[in-house]
C-alpha positions as CSV (number, residue, x, y, z in Angstrom):
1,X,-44.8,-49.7,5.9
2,X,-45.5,-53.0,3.9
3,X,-45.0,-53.0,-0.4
4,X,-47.3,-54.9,-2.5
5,X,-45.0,-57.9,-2.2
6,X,-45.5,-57.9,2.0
7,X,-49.7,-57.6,1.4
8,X,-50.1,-61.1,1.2
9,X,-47.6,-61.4,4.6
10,X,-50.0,-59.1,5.9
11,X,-53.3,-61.5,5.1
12,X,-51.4,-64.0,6.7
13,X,-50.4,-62.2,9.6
14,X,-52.2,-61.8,13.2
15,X,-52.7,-57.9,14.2
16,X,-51.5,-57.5,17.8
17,X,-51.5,-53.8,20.0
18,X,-48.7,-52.1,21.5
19,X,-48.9,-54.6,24.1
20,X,-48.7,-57.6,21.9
21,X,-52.5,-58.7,22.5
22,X,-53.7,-60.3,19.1
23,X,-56.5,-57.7,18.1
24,X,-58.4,-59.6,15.3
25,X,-58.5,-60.7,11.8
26,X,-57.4,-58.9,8.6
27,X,-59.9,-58.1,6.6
28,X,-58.5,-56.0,4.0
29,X,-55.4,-53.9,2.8
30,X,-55.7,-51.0,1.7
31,X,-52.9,-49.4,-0.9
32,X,-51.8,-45.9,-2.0
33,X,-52.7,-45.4,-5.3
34,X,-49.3,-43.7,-6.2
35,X,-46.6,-45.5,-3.9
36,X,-48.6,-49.2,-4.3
37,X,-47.6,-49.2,-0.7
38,X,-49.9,-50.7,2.0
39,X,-51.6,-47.8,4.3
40,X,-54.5,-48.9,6.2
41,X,-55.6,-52.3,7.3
42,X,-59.2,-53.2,8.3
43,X,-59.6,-55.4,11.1
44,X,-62.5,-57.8,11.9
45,X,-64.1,-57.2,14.9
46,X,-67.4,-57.6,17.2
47,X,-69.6,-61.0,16.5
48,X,-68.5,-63.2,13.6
49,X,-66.0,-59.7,12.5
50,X,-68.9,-58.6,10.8
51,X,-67.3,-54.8,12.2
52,X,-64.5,-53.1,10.6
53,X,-62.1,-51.3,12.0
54,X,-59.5,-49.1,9.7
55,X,-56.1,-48.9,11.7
56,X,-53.2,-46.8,9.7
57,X,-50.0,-48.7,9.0
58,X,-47.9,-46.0,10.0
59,X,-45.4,-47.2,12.7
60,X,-46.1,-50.8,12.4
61,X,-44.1,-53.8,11.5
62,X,-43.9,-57.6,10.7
63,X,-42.2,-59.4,12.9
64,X,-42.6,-63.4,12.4
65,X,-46.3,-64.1,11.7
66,X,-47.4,-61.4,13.5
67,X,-48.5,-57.2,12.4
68,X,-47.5,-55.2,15.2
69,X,-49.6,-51.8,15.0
70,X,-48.4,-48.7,16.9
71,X,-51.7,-48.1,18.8
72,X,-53.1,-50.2,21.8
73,X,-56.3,-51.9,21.9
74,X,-58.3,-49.3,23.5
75,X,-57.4,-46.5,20.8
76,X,-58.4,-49.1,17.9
77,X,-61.3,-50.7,19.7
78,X,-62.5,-46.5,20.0
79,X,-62.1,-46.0,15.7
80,X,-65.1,-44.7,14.1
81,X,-66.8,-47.2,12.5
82,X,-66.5,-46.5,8.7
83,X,-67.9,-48.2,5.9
84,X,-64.6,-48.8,3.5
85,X,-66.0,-51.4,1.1
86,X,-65.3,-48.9,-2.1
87,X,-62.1,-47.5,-0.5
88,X,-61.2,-44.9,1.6
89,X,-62.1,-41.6,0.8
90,X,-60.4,-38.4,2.1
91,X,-62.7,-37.4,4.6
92,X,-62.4,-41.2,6.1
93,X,-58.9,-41.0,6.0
94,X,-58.9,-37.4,7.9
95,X,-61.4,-38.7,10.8
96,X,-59.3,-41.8,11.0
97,X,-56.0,-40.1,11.2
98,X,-57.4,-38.1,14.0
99,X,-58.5,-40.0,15.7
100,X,-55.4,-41.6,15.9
101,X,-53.3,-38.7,16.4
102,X,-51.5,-38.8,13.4
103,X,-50.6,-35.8,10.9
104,X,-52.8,-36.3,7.5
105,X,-51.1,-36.9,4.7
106,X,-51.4,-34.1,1.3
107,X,-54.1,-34.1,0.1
108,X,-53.0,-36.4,-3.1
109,X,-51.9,-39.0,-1.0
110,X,-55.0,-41.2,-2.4
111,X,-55.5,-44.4,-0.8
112,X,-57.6,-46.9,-2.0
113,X,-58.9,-50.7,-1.1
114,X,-56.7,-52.7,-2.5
115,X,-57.3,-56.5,-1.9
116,X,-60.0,-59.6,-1.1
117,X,-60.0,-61.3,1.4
118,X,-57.5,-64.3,-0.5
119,X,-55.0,-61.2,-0.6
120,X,-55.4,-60.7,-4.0
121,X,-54.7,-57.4,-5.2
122,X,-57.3,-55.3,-6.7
C-alpha cells in the first residue's frame, strides 16, 4: 500500500471505513521488514485510545488527508485485541488476517513495528 516515504502521510492522515466514517487515530505503522513497505496500522480506540486495534493495509488508499481502509467499522471495531508494542509476530498476523478475511502472506513475509507516534521510523 503505502512506502516508507507515505508513513509519515499516514500519521497525518484520518482512518475512515468503507463507508467513509473516520474510525480513530493512528497510533502506529507497522513495516515489512523486507519490502520497507507499510502493512498494518494500529488505530486508537475505546477511552483516551488507550486500545489498539491492528487493521491490514491491504486494499487501502490515501486520498487527500484521509486513509481509506477496505473494511467497515463493524469488522475493525470486532479485531482481536493484540498487544503489538514489540511488533507483530506471525501468529498475530495470522489471527488478524483472519479475522479479516484475508489470505496470509508466506511465512517470510515479516512484519515488524516500525514507527513512534512523531512517525519516526524505527
Amino acid at each position: 500500500m503505502a512506502s516508507k516515504k507515505t508513513v509519515q502521510d499516514l500519521f497525518a492522515a484520518t482512518a475512515v471505513d468503507t463507508d467513509g466514517e473516520k474510525l480513530g487515530v493512528i497510533k502506529e505503522v507497522f513495516l515489512d521488514a523486507e519490502s520497507g513497505d507499510a502493512t498494518f496500522i494500529a488505530l486508537g480506540a475505546g477511552l483516551f485510545n488507550h486500545k489498539s486495534l491492528l487493521v491490514p493495509l491491504r486494499g487501502a488508499h490515501l486520498e487527500d488527508r484521509s486513509l481509506h481502509l477496505a473494511f467497515p467499522k463493524h469488522s475493525i471495531e470486532e479485531a482481536p485485541p493484540l498487544d503489538v508494542s514489540a511488533g507483530v509476530t506471525e501468529e498475530q498476523r495470522t489471527r488478524i488476517f483472519e479475522h479479516y478475511g484475508l489470505t496470509t502472506p508466506p511465512a517470510d513475509d515479516r512484519v515488524t513495528g516500525g514507527s513512534t507516534t512523531n512517525g519516526a521510523l524505527g
